[in-house]
N, C-alpha and C positions, 0 to 999 in steps of 0.2 A: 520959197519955203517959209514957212511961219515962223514966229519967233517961240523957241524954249521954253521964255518965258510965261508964253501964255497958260502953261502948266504947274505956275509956280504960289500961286493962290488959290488955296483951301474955298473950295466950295462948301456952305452948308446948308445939308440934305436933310436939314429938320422939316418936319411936316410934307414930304415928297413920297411919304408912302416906301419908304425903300429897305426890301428886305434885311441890306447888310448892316442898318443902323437899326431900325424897327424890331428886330428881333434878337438885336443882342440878351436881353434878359432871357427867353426862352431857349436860345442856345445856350449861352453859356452860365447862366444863372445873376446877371448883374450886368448894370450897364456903365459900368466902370471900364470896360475894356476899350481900345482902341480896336476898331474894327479894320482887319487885315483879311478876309476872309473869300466871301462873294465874288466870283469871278465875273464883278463888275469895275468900271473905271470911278474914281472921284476926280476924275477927270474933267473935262467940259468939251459936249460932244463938239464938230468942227461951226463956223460960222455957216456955213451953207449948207448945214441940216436943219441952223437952230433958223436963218432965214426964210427957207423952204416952208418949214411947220409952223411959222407965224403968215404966212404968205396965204398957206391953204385953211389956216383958221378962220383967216378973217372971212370967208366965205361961209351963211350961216346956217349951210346945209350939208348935214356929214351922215349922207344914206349912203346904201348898198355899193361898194366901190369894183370897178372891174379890174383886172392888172392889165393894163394898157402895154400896147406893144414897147414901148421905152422901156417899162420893167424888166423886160426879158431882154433888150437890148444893150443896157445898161450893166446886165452881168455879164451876158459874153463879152462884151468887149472888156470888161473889170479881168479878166479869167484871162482873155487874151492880151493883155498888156501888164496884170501885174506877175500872171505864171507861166505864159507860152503856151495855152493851151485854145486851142478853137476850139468850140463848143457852138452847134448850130440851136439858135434861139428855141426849136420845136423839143428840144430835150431838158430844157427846163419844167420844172415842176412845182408853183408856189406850196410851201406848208407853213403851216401857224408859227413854227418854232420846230429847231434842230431835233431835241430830246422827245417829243409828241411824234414827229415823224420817223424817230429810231425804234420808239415801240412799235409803231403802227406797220414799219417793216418787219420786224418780228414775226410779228403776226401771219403779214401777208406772204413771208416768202418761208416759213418754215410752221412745220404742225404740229402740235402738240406730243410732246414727249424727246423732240430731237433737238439737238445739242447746237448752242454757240457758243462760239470762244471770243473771248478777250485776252488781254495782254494786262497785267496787272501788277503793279497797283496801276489802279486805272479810276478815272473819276465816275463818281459812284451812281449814276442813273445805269453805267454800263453793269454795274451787280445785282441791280433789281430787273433786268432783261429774263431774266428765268423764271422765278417765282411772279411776276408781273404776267406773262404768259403761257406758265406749266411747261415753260422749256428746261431740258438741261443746260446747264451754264459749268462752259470747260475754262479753265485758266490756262494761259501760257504765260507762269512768272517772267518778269525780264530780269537778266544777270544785273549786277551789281558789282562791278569790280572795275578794280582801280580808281573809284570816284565817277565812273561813267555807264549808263543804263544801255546792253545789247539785247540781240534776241538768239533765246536758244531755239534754235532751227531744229535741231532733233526731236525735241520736245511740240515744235509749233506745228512739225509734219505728222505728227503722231495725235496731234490733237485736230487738225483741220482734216483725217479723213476720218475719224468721228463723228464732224461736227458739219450741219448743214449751211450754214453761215458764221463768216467772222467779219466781229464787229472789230475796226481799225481804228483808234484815234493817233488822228495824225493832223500837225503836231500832238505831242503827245501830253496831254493834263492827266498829271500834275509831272512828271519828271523833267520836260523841257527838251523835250528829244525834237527833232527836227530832222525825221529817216532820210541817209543817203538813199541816193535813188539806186544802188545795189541793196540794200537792204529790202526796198518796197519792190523790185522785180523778184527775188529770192521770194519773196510772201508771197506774190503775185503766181508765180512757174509753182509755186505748193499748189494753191487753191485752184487753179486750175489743172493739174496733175490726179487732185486729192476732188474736183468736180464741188467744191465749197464754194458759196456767194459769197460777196464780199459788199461790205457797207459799211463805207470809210466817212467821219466823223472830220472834215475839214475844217471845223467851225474857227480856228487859230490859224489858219493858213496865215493870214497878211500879219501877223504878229512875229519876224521873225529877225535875228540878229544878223549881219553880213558877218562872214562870207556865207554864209546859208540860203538856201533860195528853197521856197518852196513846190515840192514836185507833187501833183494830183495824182493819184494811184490809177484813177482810170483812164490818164492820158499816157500812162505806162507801153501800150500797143492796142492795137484796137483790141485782141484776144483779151486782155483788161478789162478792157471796158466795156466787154459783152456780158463780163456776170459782178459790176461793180456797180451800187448805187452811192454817188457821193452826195455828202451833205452837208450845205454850208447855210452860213447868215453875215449881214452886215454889222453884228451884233456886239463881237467882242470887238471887232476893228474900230467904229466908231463910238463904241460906250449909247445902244441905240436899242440896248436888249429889252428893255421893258415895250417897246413899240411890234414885238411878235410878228417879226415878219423872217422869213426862212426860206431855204429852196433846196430843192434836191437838183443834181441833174444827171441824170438816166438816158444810156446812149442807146442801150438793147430796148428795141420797140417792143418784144413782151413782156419784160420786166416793166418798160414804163406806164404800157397799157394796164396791166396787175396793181399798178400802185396808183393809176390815176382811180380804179375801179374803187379802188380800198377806200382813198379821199372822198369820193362819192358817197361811201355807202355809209361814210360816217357825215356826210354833210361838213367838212372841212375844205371847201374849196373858195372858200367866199375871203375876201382880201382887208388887212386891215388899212386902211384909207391913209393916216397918218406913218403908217409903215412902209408903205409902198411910195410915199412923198418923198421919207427919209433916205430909204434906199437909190431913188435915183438920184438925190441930190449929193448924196454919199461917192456914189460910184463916177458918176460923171467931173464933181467937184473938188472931190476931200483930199486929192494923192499927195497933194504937198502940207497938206495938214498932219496925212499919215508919217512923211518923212518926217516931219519934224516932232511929233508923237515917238517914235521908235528912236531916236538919238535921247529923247528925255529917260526913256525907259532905259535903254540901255546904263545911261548913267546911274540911275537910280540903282540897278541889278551890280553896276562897279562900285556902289559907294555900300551897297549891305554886303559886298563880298572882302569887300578894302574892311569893314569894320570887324568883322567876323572873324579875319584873319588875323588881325590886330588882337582885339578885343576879346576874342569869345573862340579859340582856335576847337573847341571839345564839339560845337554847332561847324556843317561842312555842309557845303549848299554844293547840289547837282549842278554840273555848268547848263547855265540858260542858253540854249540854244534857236527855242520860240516860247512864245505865251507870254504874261507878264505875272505868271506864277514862279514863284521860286520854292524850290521843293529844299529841303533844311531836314541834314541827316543830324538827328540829337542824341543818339547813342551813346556819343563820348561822355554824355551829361551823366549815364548810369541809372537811369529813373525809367523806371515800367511805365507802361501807356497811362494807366490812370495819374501815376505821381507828375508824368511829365505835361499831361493836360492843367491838371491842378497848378503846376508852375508857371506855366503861359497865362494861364488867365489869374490866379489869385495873387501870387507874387511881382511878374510881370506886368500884370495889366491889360496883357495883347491877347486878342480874339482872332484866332487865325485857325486852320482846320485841322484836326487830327489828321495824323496820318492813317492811322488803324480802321478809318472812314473809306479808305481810298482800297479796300480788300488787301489778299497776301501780300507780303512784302512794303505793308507799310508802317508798320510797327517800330516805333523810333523814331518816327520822323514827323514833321509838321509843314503845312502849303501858307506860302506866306506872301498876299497879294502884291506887288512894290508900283501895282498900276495910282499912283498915288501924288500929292504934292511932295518935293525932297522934305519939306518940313518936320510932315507927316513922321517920313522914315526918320529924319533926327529923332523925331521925339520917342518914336518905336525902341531905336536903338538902346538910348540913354533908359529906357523903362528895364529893356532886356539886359543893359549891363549892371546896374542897380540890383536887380534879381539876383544875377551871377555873381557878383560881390558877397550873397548872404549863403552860396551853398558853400560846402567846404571843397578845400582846395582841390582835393582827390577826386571831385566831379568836375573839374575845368581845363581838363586835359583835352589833348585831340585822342581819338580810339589810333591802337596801335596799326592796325590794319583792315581798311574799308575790304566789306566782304556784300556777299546778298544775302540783303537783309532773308531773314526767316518768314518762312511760307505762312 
């Protein structure tokens, strides 16, 4: 395993082109904020991606790249040794990026005017799935109670036989959910009950805290995985997202025939060459990289929880259970969406994402990235306790009783 340390020094990403620094003045109107935000890493991807991409640079021709069979070898066995899942190499399906290949099923597997659902609050390319394709878009709110995010099943059966596909994320951005695998067969016995597709959003899978393990919904039983397309990348696991490289993988031969035809007809079949470097170098190299990644994070996610409690008990963080999102209930603070935005960024300092972004149930709350150096978070802290020192007392309470939030 790598050393800790190697995450302990502030990378900077000036002139890298990167959305989560680059566009803090248009987000948030000033670039005074510390950026918390972009569910990317400031991290430093592993040695043997950054080896790999200087390895295939130095060669001074970068044409039309194929995905060679290692590509596709390199995830199942990724799939079979980090989840238990076999996956035979011909059910993979390269796409450009996670979120491009969630619309483009949309598309492909439902018609215009008919219904998909999400689970929400939910990270918000899943709320433009509607309006993006003239679909209707159903919610199944998730509960809120006692401090921990469930799903209302009565509610989620009642909306998956309306709906001709549900879209899954899982792990879940922004709440940190990490579904018992009783949870995701109960979805599963709906949507096949209820005849709904299902198109589960894995891209957080390897982001996850022990004892937690991640379970694929279409490794559920095969009757799973005849009407489920999953969708993953090397993306958030390695901090590797700007290199657009992605996969589906589709066990039911006419689904995956439907989506291979789709790729085609949009010309999205063609591979990025430095993407497809990363990812095998990732898969086959990185896993002791990743351990020692996920003991950093977890610390990080105990030292804003250690602070919060201390510090700031009125802010109540949903337990991380994957992602390196920390979802942050602010209610206690007493401040409507727009006052409580105006507090994080003008008072604060910190650039982190509305919650009222993330659809119902996220009003009050804020996604607070902690994929970061510990420094970082000190200085985050010290910005956010500073802030809370100037409201008055009556806003630094904890809320008497965590409820779900309002639709």
């Amino acid at each position: 395993m790598e050393k800790a340390s190697l995450f302990d020094t502030p990378v900077d990403r000036g002139g890298t082109y990167s959305v989560k620094y680059g566009e803090r003045r248009a987000k948030f109107g000033t670039e005074a904020v510390l950026p918390l935000w972009v569910a990317d890493m400031d991290l430093p991807a592993p040695a043997c991606v950054t080896e790999a991409l200087k390895r295939r640079a130095e060669h001074p021709i970068y044409g039309y790249t194929l995905y060679p069979p290692r590509f596709f070898e390199a995830i199942a066995e990724w799939m079979a040794r980090r989840h238990g899942w076999r996956v035979e190499t011909e059910a993979i399906v390269p796409v450009p990026g996670v979120v491009p290949a969630l619309n483009l099923l949309v598309e492909t597997l439902t018609e215009p005017h008919e219904a998909v659902l999400v689970q929400t609050p939910v990270y918000h390319p899943f709320l433009r799935l509607g309006k993006n394709h003239g679909r209707r878009l159903l919610t199944n709110p998730l509960r809120y109670e006692g401090g921990r995010y469930t799903i209302d099943f009565d509610d989620f059966r009642s909306k998956a036989a309306e709906a001709k596909l549900f879209v899954l994320c899982s792990p879940h951005n922004p709440v940190g959910r990490a579904w018992h695998r009783e949870e995701l067969a109960q979805m599963g016995r709906i949507c096949l009950e209820e005849g709904c597709l299902v198109v589960s959003d894995e891209v957080h899978a390897d982001i996850l805290y022990p004892p937690r393990r991640h379970i694929p919904f279409a490794s559920l039983s095969p009757e799973a995985a005849a009407i489920t397309v999953t969708l993953n990348a090397p993306s958030k696991t390695f901090n590797i997202a700007g290199l657009a490289t992605a996969y589906a993988i589709v066990i039911d031969d006419s689904l995956r025939r439907r989506f291979r035809a789709a790729l085609r007809r949009y010309d999205l079949t063609m591979g990025n060459l430095f993407g497809i470097t990363a990812l095998m170098a990732a898969y086959e190299e990185g896993e002791a990289w990743l351990e020692s990644l996920l003991a950093y994070l977890r610390q990080n996610a105990d030292f804003v929880e250690d602070w919060l409690e201390t510090h700031a008990p009125a802010i109540r963080p949903a337990p991380l259970e994957a992602t390196y999102l920390m979802w942050l209930d602010c209610r206690g603070l007493g401040l409507d969406d727009e006052a409580l935005a105006r507090f994080f960024i003008e008072e604060a300092k910190l650039g982190l994402n509305e919650g009222r972004s993330f659809g119902p149930g996220g009003s009050g709350f804020m996604r607070l990235n902690i994929a970061t150096p510990r420094v970082v978070l000190e200085e985050a802290t010290a910005r956010l306790g500073a802030a809370l020192s100037r409201l008055p007392e009556s806003r630094k309470s904890p809320p008497t009783t965590p409820s779900t939030p309002p639709a």
